[in-house]
N, C-alpha and C positions, 0 to 999 in steps of 0.2 A: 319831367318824367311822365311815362302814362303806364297806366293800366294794358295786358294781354288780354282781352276778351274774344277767346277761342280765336280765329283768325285775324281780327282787327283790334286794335289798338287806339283807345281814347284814354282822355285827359279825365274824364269822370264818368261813374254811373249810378245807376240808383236801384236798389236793391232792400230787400225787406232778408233780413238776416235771424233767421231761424235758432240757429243755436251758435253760441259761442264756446267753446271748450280749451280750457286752458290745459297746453302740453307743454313738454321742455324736448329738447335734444340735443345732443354731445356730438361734434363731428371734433375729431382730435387733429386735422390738417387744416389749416386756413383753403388752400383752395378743393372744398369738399363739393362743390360742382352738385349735380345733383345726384348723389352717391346718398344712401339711407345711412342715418345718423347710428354712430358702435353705441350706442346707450339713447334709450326715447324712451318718455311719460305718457300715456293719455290721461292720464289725471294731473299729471305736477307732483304727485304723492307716492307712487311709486316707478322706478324707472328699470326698464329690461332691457339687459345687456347682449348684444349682440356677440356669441364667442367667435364666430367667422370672421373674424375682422383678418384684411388683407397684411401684408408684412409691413408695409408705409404706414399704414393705419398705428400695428401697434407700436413701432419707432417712434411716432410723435406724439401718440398717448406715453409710452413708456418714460419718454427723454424730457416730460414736462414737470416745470417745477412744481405742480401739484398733479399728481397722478389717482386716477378712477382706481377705486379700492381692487376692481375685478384684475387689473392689470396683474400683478405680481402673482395671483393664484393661477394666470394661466401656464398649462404646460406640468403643472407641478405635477408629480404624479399622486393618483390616487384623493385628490383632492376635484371636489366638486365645487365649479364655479358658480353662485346660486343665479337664479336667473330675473328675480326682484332684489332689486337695493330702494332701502327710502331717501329720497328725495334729500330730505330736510339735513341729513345727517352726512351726506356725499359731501367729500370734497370739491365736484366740479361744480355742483350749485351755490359756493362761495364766492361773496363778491374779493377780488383779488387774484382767482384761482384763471383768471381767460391767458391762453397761450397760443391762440391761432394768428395773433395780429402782433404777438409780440410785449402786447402792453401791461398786461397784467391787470389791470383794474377792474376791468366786469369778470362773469363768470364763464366760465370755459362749457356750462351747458345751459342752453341758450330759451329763454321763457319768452314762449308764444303766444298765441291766439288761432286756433283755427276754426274760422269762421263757417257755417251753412248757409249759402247764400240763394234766394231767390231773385234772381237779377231780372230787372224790367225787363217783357221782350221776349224772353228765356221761356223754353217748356220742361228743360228738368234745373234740376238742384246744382248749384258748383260747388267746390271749395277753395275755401282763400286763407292763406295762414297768414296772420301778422308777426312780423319779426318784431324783439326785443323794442326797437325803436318805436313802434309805431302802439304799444301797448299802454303808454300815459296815457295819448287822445283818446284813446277807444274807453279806457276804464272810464277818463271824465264825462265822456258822452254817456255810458251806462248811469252812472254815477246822476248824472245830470236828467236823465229818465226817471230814475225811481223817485226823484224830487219833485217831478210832477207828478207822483202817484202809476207812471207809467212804466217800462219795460224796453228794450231795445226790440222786442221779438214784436213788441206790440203796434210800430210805426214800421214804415221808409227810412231808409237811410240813405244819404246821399255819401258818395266815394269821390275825394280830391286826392292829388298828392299834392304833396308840400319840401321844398329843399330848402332843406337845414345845414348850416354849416357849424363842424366840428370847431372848438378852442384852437385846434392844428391845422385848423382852413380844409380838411374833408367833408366833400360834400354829400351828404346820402339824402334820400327820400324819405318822408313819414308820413303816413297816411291820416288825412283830415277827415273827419266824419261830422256831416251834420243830419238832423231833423231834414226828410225826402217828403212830409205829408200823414195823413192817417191812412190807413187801412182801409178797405171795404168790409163788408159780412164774409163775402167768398176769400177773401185773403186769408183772414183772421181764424177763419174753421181749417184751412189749408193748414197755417199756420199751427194751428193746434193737435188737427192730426200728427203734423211731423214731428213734434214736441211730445207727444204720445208715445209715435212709432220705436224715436230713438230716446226713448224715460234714460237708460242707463246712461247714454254719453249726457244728458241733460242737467241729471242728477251730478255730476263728477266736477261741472261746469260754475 
């Protein structure tokens, strides 16, 4: 597998990673392409339901064997759909609750990572989400940061993929993260202003 970097395509890069913020998102059709998820977090803590969902959308929201609280209230009349649900207390952030693949066993609203990325090279900012899969490596590499007294914000980071194969022989990609190097002075104030700029999404994270 490799990485999209804006036109070109490589196997790795290296990048000093600004803020991590953990989101969730609900897409109720397995092939949801890149159609905005009917229910997203930017915190993980609460999630806003999208009532525009198309007619296919609520068909496979509605017809699954655990269904988004929002579903049943729409249409009723005189009833208002609220527009925050918590997180913690949904049924689609239950493990057991996933129905896009058929399987049932994970959650049918899906816990990310979206990263702010200052990529080698680069004159502005990207973003990169980690999907479900690739959220172990990343947390032990934090994890594995603050054990040095460090921070993920406060190094390099280098970006591999890695293929994994599933128990059922499916192959998907997960993204490996290691230690890219330290920082300069000019990184680290760069780094700090944007950690400043965006306190709210930082704080959430």
């Amino acid at each position: 597998g490799q990485f999209q970097l804006g036109d070109e395509m490589s196997k790795s890069f290296t990048a000093i990673v600004a803020i991590s913020q953990k989101i969730r998102g609900y897409w109720p059709k397995k092939e949801s392409g890149s159609a905005p998820p009917v229910c997203s977090s930017r915190d993980s803590l609460h999630g806003h339901f999208d009532t525009g969902l198309s007619e296919e959308e609520f068909k496979a929201a509605a017809s699954a064997h655990m269904v988004h609280p929002a579903i049943p209230l729409l249409g009723k009349k005189g009833v208002q759909v609220p527009e925050l649900w918590e997180c913690a207390r949904c049924p689609m952030s239950q493990w057991g609750s996933a129905h896009q693949n058929g399987e049932g066993k994970g959650q049918a609203c899906k816990s990310m990572a979206r990263l702010l990325l200052l990529i080698d090279g680069w004159s502005l900012p990207a973003l990169m989400t980690l999907p479900p899969t690739s959220l172990k490596p990343w947390g032990a590499y934090c994890s594995a940061q603050r054990s040095k007294g460090a921070a993920y914000f406060a190094v390099r980071t280098r970006f591999e993929l890695d293929a994994t194969k599933t128990p059922t022989g499916i192959t998907y990609n997960t993204v490996k993260v290691s230690s890219g190097g330290a920082l300069t002075l000019e990184q680290a104030r760069l780094v700090s202003r944007i950690r400043t700029e965006y306190g709210e999404t930082v704080r959430s994270s």
